[in-house]
N, C-alpha and C positions, 0 to 999 in steps of 0.2 A: 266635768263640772255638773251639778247638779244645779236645776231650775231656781232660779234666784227671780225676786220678786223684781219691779220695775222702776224702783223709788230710787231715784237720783238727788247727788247731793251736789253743787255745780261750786266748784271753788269760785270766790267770788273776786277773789284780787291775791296773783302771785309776791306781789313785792310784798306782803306781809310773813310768807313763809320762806322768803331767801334773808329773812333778816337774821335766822338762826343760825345756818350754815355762811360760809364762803369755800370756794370753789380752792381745790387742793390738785395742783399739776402732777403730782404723785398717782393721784386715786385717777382720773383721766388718760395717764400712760398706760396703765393697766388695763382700764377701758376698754383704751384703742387697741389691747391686744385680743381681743375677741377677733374669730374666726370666721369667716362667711363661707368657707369652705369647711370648716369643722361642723357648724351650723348643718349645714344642709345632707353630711354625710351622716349625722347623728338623724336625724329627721328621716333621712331615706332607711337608713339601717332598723331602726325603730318601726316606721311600716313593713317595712319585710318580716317580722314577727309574728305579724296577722292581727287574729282577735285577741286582747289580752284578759279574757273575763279571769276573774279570781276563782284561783284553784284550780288552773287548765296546765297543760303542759306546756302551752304560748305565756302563759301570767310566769312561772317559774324561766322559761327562756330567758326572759326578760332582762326578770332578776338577776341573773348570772350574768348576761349582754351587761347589765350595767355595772357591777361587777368587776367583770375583765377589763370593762372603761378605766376604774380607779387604778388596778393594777398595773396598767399601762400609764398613766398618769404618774406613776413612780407613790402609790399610797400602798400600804403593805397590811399585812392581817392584824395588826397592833392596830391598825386606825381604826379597822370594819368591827362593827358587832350586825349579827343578824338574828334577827327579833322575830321570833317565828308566834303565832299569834291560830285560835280556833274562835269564830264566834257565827252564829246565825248558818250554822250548816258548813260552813266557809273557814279553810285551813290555807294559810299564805306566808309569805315572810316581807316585813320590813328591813329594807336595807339603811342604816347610820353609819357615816364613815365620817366619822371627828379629827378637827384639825383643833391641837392646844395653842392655847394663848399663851404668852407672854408675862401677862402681870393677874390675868384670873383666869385662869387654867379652870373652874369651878364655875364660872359662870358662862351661859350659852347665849349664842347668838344662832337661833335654828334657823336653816333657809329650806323647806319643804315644798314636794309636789309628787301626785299620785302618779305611778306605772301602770294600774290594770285599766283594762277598757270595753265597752259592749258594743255588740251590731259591727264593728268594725275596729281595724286595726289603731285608732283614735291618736291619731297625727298630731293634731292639734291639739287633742283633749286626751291626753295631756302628753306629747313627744313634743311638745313645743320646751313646756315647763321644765321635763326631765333634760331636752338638750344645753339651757341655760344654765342649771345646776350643775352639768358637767362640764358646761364650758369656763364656768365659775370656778369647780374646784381645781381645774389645770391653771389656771392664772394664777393662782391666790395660795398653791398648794407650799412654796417655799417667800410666802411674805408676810413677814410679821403681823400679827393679831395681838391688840393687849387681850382681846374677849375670845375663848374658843367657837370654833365655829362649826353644826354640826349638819351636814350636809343630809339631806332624809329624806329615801327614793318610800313611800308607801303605798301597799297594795289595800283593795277592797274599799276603795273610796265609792266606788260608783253605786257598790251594795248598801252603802249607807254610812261612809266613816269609819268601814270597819275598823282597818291597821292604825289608823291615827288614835281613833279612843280606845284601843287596846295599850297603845302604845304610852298614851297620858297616864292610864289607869297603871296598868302593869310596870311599866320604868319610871315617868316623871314622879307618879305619885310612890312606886315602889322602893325609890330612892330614900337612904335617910343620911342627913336630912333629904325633903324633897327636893326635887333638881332645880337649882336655881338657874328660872330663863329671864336672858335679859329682855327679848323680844323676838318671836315669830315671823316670816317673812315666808308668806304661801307663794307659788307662780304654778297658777292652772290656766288652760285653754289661754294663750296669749300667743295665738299663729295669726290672728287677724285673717282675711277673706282677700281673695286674688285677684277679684273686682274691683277692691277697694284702694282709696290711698292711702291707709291705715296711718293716720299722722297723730293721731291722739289713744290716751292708754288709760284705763280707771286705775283709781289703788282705793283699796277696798279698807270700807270706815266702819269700826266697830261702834255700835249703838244697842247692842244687844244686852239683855240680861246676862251675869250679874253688873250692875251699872259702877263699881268699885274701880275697876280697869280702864272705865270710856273715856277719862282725862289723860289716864297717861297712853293709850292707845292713838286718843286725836292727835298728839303731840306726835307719835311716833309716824302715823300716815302721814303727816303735813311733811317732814326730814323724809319722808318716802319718796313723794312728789317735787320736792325739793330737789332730791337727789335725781329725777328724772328728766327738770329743766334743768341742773348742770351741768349732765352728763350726756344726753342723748338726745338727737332732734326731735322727742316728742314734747306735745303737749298732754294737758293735765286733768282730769274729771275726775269726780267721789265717786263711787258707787255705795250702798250697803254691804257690810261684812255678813257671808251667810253660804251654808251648803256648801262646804270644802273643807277640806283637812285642819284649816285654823280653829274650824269651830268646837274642837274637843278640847284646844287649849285654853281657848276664849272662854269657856264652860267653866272651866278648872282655876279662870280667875288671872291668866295669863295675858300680855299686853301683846294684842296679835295683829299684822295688815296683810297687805299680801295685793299681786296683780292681775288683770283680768282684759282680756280684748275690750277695747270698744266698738269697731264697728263687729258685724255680726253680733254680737253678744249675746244679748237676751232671744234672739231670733236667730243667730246662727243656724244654715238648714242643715249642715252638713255632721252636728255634733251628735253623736250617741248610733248615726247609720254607717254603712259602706261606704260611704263615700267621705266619711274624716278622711283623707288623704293630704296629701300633700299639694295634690296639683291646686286641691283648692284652697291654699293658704300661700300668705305671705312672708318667705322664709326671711325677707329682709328686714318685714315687722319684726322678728322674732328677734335678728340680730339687735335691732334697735334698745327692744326692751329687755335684752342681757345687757346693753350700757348702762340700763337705768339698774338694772339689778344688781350688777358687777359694783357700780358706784356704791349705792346704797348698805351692800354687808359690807365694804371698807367703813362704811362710815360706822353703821351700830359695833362692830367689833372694833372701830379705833383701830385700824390699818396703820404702819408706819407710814411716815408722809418722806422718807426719803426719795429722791426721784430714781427713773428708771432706769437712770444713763450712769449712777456713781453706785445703786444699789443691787442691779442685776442684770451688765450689760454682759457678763458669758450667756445667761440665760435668752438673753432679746438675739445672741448673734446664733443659739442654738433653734433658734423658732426657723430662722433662714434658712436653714438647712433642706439639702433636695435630696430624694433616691429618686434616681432615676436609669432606665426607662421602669416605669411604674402601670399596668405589668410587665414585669423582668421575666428574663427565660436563662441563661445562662450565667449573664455576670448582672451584678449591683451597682452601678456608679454611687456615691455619696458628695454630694457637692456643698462643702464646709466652708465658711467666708477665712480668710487670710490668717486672722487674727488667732485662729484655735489651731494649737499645734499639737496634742497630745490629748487624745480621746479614744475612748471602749467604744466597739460597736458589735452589739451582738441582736441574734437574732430570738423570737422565742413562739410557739406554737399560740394558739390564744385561749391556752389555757395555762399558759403562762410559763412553759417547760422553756429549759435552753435547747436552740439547735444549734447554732452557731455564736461563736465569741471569739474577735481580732482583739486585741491588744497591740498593736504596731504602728496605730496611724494609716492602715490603709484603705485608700477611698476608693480601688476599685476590690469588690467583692466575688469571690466564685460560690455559685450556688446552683450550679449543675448537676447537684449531687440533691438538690432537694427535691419534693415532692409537689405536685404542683397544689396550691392551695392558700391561704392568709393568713400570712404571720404580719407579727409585730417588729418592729426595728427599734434599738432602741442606740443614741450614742449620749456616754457621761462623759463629762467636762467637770472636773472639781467639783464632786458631787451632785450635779446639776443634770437634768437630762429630757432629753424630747424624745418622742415613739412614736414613732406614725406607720401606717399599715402598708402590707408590703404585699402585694399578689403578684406569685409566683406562677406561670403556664409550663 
């Protein structure tokens, strides 16, 4: 995140913004399936990266690490476009991995946040952002959208916007017609501080030039923060919209918000040195405000509102699922709840190759024969499927 000025805009009374919404048990089951364990392995794995500046061999790492996240997540090379982009000395790529709608296939709902980072491996700024977006698009990867929804890891933010107003200028505008968005939703630097009780979360208010979008953009932050007292223990503050990846859209005349830590925030000591790490943030902040987030793209894309228990209980009874011991050395256990009688379980490199594939139903596995090293695991259930990472000694 880049230095935003101090101007605060302080909601003055909630019950005027929960009069739009009501609270949908649907978009809350989905919620509650966020991961506090996914959370924090995405966070650790993401500093392990190092420094992400744009144009390094760590910025491109990255890119790939996230990447091999979608493919694991059961999303295939029809979803991904990557958007390779030169400007200000500076050659990177944008990663967009699109989920279609239902009834406007044509119309977006973008959920964005920047990959590269300086002075240090940038945890917080932004492996906060990027772990919600991924946690995002595993929940949400097989549940209906009327609106498409386009998930957009971008690099060269820290240089100045680079990938994002490459990306407005070159595709949104490139587009004919131009790409119709329904609304932008940024998430940067939202790890909050490890001191802190981190109970409260800004969403960021467009007031910026051109003034054409600042009606429908208020409308859109208020359903933002809406969506953050429905769905997640936080509470609620404005900030100004400014110095992030929204703002090329915002530019271009587009209805943008997007979220931002409160404590630390404008002071954070830790953002842009060595020490963005993890130890000093709040991974449970982080989970919180993927409730708020999770909530809120069901809501602009119009999510089905069937519930979780008639809509996708193979997939809720595939989330239970255990390998273990994890690391494994000779055999696999797979611990499947009662109810799943016929499922694929195969193994794959992470780069996505198959090593192994059972087809028989069977839950104890031989892998004495492999190398020691981290694969993926994956089992499908009537087309449905969960992957979780398998380290082999």
């Amino acid at each position: 995140m880049i230095k935003r000025s101090t101007i605060l805009f302080t909601l003055l009374a909630f019950v005027s913004i929960l009069k739009a919404q009501t609270f949908i048990q649907a978009y809350q089951d989905r919620v509650n399936q966020i991961s506090q364990v996914n959370i924090n392995s995405y966070l650790q794995e993401f500093e392990a990266l190092g420094v992400k500046r744009t144009g390094t061999t760590q910025n491109i790492n990255t890119f790939n690490w996230i990447k091999n996240k979608y493919i694991s997540l059961g999303y295939t090379t029809a979803d991904f476009f990557e958007h390779s982009w030169t400007a200000s000395g500076y050659s990177s790529k944008n990663l967009i991995v699109t989920k279609t709608g239902t009834l406007y296939p044509n119309k977006f709902v973008i959920v964005c946040g920047h990959f590269d980072s300086i002075n240090g491996p940038g945890t917080n700024d932004n492996g906060s952002g990027t772990s919600i977006i991924l946690e995002m698009a595993r929940i949400l990867k097989d549940v209906p959208t009327e609106y498409s929804i386009k998930f957009i890891h971008f690099s060269g933010e820290e240089q100045g916007l680079l990938g994002s107003s490459r990306y407005v200028s070159q595709i949104v505008n490139g587009t004919s017609p131009k790409m119709d968005i329904k609304v932008v939703v940024n998430l940067d630097q939202v790890g909050g501080l490890a001191t802190k009780a981190n109970t409260k979360l800004y969403h960021d208010k467009d007031q910026s030039s051109p003034s054409s979008n600042n009606a429908a953009a208020a409308i859109a932050v208020q359903e933002l923060a809406n969506c953050t007292l429905l769905y997640s223990p936080l509470t609620v503050d404005f900030d100004p919209a400014e110095s992030t990846d929204y703002v090329p859209f915002q530019q271009n005349g587009e209805i943008i918000t997007g979220y931002w830590e409160y404590e630390g925030g404008y002071n954070n000591p830790y953002v842009h040195t060595a020490n963005d790490l993890l130890v000093n943030m709040d991974p449970v902040y982080v989970l919180n405000v993927g409730k708020s987030a999770i909530g809120s793209i069901q809501h602009f894309a119009t999510a089905s509102t069937t519930t979780l228990a008639t809509e996708d209980i193979v997939s809720k009874n595939l989330e239970s699922t255990q390998f273990y011991p994890n690391p494994a050395k000779n055999t696999l256990n797979l611990k499947i709840v009662n109810s799943i009688k016929n499922f694929t379980f195969e193994i794959t490199d992470m780069n996505g190759s198959q090593i192994l594939v059972s087809k028989d139903n069977i839950q104890q596995i031989d892998i004495s024969h492999l190398k020691p090293g981290v694969y993926l695991g994956t089992i499908t259930v009537d087309n449905k499927k969960v992957t979780k990472k398998i380290i082999i000694e």
